[in-house]
C-alpha positions in Angstrom: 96.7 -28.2 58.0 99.4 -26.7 55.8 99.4 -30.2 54.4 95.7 -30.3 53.1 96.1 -27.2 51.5 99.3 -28.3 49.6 97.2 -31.3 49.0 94.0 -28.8 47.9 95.9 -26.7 45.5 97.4 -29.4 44.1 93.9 -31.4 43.2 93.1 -27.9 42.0 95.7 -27.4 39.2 94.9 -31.0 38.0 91.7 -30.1 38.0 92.2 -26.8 36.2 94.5 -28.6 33.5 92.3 -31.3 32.9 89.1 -29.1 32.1 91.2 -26.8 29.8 92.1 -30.0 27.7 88.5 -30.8 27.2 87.8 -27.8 26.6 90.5 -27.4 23.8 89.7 -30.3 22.6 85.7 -29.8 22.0 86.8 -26.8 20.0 90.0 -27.4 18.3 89.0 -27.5 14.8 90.6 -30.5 13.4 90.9 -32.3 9.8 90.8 -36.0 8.9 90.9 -37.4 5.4 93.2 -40.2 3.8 93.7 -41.2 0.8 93.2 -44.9 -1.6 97.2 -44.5 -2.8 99.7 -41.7 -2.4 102.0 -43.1 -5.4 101.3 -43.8 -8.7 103.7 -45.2 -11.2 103.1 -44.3 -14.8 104.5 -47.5 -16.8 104.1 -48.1 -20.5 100.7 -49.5 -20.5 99.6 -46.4 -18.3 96.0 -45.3 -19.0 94.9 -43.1 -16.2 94.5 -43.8 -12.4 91.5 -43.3 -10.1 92.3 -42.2 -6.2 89.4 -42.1 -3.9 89.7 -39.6 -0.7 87.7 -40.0 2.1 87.3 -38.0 5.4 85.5 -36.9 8.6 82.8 -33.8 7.8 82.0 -31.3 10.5 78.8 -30.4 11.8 77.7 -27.1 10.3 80.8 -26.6 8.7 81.1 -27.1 4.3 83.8 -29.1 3.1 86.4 -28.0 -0.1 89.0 -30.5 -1.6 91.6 -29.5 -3.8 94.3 -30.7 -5.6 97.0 -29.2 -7.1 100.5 -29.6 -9.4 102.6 -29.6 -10.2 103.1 -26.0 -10.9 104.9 -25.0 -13.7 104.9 -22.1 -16.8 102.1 -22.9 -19.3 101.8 -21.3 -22.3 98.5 -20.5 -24.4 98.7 -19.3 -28.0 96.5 -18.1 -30.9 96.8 -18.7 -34.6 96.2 -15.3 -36.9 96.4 -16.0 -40.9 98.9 -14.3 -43.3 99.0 -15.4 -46.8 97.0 -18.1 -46.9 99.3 -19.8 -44.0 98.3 -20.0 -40.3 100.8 -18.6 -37.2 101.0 -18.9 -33.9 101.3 -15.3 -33.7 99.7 -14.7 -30.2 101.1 -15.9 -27.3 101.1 -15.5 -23.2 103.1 -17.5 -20.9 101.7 -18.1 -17.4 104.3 -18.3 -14.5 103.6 -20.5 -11.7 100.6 -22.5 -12.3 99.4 -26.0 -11.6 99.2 -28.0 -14.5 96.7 -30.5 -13.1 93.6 -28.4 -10.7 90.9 -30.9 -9.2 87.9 -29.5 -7.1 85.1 -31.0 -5.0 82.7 -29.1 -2.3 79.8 -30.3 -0.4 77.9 -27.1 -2.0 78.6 -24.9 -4.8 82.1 -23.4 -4.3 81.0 -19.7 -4.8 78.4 -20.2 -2.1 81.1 -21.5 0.4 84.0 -18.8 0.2 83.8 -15.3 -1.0 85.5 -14.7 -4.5 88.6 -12.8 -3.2 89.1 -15.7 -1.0 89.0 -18.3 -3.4 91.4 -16.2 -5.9 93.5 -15.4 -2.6 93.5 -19.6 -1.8 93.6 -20.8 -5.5 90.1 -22.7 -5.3 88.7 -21.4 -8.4 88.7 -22.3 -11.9 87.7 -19.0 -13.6 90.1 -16.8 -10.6 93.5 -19.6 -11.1 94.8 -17.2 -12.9 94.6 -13.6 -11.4 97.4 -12.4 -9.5 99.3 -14.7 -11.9 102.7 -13.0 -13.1 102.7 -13.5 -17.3 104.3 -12.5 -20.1 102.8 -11.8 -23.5 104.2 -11.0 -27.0 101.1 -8.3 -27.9 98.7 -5.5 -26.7 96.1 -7.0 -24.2 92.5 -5.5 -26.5 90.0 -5.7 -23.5 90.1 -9.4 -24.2 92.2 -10.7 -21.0 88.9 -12.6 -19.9 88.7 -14.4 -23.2 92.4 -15.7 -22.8 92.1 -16.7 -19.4 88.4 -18.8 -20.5 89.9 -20.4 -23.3 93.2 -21.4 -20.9 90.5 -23.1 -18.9 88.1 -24.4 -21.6 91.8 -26.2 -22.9 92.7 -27.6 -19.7 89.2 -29.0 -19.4 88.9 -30.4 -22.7 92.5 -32.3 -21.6 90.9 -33.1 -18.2 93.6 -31.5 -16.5 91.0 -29.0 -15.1 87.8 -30.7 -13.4 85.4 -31.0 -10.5 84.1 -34.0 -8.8 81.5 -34.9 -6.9 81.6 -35.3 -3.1 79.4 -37.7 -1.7 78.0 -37.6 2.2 77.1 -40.5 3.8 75.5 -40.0 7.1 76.4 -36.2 7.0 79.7 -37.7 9.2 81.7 -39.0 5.9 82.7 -37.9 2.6 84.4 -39.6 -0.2 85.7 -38.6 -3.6 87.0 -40.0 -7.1 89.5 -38.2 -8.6 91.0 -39.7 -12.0 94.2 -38.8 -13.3 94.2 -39.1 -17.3 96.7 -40.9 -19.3 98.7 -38.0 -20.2 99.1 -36.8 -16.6 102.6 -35.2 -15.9 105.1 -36.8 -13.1 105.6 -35.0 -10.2 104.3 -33.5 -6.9 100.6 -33.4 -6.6 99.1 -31.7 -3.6 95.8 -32.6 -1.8 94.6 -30.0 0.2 90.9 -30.3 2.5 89.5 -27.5 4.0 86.9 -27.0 6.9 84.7 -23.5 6.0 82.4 -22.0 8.5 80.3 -19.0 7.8 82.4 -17.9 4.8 85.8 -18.4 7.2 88.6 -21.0 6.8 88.2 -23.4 10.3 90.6 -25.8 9.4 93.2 -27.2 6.5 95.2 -30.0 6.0 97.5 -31.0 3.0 98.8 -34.7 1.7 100.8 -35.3 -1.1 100.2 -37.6 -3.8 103.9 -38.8 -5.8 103.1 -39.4 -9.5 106.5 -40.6 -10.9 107.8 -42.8 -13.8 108.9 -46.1 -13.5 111.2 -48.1 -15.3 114.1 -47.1 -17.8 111.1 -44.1 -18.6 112.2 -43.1 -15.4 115.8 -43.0 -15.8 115.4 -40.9 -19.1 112.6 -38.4 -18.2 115.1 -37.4 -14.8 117.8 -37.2 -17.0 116.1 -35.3 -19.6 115.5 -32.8 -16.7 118.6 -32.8 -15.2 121.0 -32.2 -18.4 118.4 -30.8 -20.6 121.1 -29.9 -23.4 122.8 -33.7 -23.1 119.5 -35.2 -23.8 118.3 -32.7 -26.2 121.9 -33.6 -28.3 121.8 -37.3 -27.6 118.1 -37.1 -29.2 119.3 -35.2 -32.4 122.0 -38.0 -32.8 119.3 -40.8 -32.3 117.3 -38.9 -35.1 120.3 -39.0 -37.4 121.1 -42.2 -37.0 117.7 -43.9 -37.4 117.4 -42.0 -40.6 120.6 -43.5 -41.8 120.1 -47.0 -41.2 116.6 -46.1 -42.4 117.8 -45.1 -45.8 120.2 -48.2 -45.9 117.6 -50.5 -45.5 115.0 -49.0 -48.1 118.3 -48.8 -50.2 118.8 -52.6 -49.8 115.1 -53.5 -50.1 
């Protein structure tokens, strides 16, 4: 007797432990996606790289894909005439920012999350820059907005700043192109994919993309980094001496 009920409980707990596995897993909120490449190697001939990502959608849920680095200070400035000559007499330095900023939603992005949400998570264009710490050389004139449009309107024209589309396919899939232009810096890109239900974060995942240098460019733009001073001096000497042998040769000619 005191055996079957060993026996009962212990059909019981497998029971018990089983059925809150299901359970966790029909509502454990999870994200899928990959990506066509993680690397990408910038060589001399380099014009630009396309990545697709592609991923699992959830039912009643709205889909945002970002990508991001790698971050850095950038600087915006504004030429004022004096004399007849042009200055860059304006100028604000934002700390902290990503230098490349992709989007892509399965609706429009300020229908998805609330704006303090999307300045809070970095998922909007016009709100990359609140909360950003800066430094300026001049008196803000009520015309903060207009500096911050005109960051954007740059980084856009450079197609460092852009949105894609992201197409469905049998409301189960989604897949996006991304392009990378020419002039895209080496580094640590981050691709981050986010599940939102009524106005609510469900679920994110991050992958990293490594966009690096390859060759002898390698070697120099790490060094340049690393010993910024070495470099800089080694490139004043190169500029000398190219001059010189420059001049000797027109001499000769």
């Amino acid at each position: 007797m005191e055996t079957k009920i060993k026996m009962k409980k212990i059909v019981f707990i497998k029971i018990f432990f089983i059925a809150s596995f299901v359970t966790f897993y029909a509502y454990s909120q999870e994200t899928y996606f990959d990506l066509s490449q993680d690397k990408i190697k910038i060589e001399t001939n380099f014009d630009g790289k396309e990545i697709i990502i592609f991923g699992l959608l959830e039912d009643d849920h709205d889909t945002i894909l970002a990508i991001r680095g790698p971050n850095k200070k950038l600087k915006i400035q504004k030429k004022d005439r004096y004399f007849g000559v042009w200055f860059n007499s304006k100028r604000i330095t934002y700390s902290n920012v990503p230098n490349i900023f992709f989007l892509a939603s399965t609706n429009k992005i300020e229908n998805i999350l609330p704006e303090s949400k999307l300045i809070q998570e970095n998922l909007s264009f016009d709100g990359i820059l609140r909360n950003k710490n800066y430094n300026q050389n001049f008196a803000f004139e009520n015309d903060q907005d207009i500096w911050i449009e005109n960051f954007i309107r740059i980084k856009k024209e450079k197609l460092f700043y852009n949105e894609f589309e992201m197409k469905k396919f049998k409301k189960k899939l989604f897949q996006t192109s991304v392009y990378f232009p020419a002039t895209t810096t080496p580094g640590d890109y981050t691709v981050s994919v986010y599940h939102v239900r009524n106005k609510t974060i469900i679920s994110k995942e991050d992958k990293k993309i490594k966009i690096e240098k390859s060759g002898i460019g390698n070697d120099i733009y790490k060094f340049a980094n690393s010993n910024s001073a070495a470099y800089g001096f080694f490139t004043i000497i190169f500029a000398i001496l190219s001059g010189l042998i420059a001049a000797t040769l027109f001499r000769r000619l």
